[in-house]
C-alpha positions in Angstrom: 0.0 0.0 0.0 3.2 2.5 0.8 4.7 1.7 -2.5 1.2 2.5 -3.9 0.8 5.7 -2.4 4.6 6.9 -3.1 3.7 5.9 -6.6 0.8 8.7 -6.9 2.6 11.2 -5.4 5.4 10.6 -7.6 2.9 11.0 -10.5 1.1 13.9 -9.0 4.4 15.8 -8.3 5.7 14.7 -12.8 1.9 15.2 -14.4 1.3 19.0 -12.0 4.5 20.1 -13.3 3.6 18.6 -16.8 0.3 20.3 -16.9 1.7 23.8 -15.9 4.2 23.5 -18.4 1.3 23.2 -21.5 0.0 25.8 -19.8 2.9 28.2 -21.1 3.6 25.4 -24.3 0.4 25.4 -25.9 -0.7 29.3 -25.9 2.7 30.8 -26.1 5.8 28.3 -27.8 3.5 26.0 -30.1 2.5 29.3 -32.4 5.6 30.6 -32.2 8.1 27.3 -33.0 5.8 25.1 -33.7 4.3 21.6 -32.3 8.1 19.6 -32.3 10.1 22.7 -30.5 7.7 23.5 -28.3 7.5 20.2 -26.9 11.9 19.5 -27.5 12.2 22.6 -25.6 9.8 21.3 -22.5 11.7 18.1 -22.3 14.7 19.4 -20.9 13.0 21.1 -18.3 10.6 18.1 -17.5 13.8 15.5 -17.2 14.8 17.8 -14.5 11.1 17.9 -12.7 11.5 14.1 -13.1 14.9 14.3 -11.5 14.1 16.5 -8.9 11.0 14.0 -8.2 12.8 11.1 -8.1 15.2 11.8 -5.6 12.5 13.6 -3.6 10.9 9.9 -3.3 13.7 8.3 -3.1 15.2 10.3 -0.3 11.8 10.0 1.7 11.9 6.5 1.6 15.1 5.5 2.5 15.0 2.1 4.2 13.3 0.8 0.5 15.3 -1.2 -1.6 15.7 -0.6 -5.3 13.5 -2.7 -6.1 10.5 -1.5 -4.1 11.2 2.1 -5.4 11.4 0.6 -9.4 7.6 -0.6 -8.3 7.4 3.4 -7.3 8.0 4.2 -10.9 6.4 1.6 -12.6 3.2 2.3 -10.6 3.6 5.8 -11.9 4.6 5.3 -14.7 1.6 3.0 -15.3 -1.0 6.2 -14.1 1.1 8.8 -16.1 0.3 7.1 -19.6 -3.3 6.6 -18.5 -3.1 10.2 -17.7 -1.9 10.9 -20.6 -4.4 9.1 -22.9 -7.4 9.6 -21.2 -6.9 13.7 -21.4 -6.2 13.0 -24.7 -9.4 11.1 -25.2 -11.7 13.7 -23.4 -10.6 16.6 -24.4 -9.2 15.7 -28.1 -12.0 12.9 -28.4 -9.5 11.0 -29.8 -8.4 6.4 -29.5 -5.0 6.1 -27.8 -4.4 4.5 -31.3 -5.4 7.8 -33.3 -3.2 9.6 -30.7 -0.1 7.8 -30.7 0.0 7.9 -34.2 -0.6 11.1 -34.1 2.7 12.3 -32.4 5.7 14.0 -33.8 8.1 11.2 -34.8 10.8 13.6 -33.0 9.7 14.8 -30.2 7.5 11.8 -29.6 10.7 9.7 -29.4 12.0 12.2 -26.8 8.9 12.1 -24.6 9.0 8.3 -25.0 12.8 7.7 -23.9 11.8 10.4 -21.2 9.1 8.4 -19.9 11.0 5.2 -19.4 13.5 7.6 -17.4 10.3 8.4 -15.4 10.0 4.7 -14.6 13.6 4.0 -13.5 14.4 7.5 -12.0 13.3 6.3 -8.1 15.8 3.3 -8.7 18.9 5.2 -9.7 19.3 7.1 -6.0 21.2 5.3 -3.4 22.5 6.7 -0.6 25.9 7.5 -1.3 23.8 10.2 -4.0 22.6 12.0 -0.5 25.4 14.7 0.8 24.0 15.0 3.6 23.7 11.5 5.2 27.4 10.0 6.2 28.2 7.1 3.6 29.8 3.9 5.1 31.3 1.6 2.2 30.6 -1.6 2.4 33.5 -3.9 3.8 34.2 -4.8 0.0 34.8 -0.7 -0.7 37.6 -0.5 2.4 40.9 -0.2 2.1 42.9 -3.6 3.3 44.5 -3.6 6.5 48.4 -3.5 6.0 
């Protein structure tokens, strides 16, 4: 149930910032660059909301394994494509079909690739990527005794 719930606020924290984002895409990049820069020139900026996300999680759950935190993303990652094609179905009225195909082969490549990231993110943090907690190596990581 606690990877669950760290699995919706992962998605709420990635799809909020996603959805304020094509709130300054859509009116003011897309009719100025046009549907592929708008959304190349988001990406960069939504890695680092996924980023930020991730280790957010990951920090707050510390005691969890990788693996329980990869179940993190995959949960989200699982609600952030249903997200995704069920605005596109109500408001565009269109099939997941009709909208996958129609995605730009370009930047829908990016957003792919960045949505696998989204899935993974949670497991890349360990705790030796925390400053702020001490780091013990592991008895393989010391230095022999001489």
């Amino acid at each position: 149930m606690r990877i669950l719930r760290a699995g919706f606020v992962y998605f709420f924290l990635v799809f909020g910032a996603g959805f304020a984002l094509a709130l300054i895409r859509i009116p003011f990049l897309v009719p100025r660059f046009g549907v592929r820069t708008a959304e190349l020139i988001e990406a960069p900026v939504m890695l680092l909301v996924i980023l930020w996300a991730s280790r957010y999680l990951a920090r707050r759950n510390a005691p969890w394994g990788r693996p329980a935190r990869l179940a993190v993303g995959c949960t989200a990652f699982v609600l952030l494509v249903a997200a995704e094609l069920g605005v596109a179905y109500f408001l565009g009225a269109r099939s997941p079909g009709d909208y996958l195909a129609s995605r730009d082969p370009i930047s829908g490549s990016v957003y792919l690739a960045s949505l696998v990231f989204f899935a993974v993110a949670p497991a890349l943090w360990g705790p030796s990527s925390w400053p702020d907690q001490p780091f013990t190596p592991t008895p393989s990581a010391r230095q022999p005794r001489r």
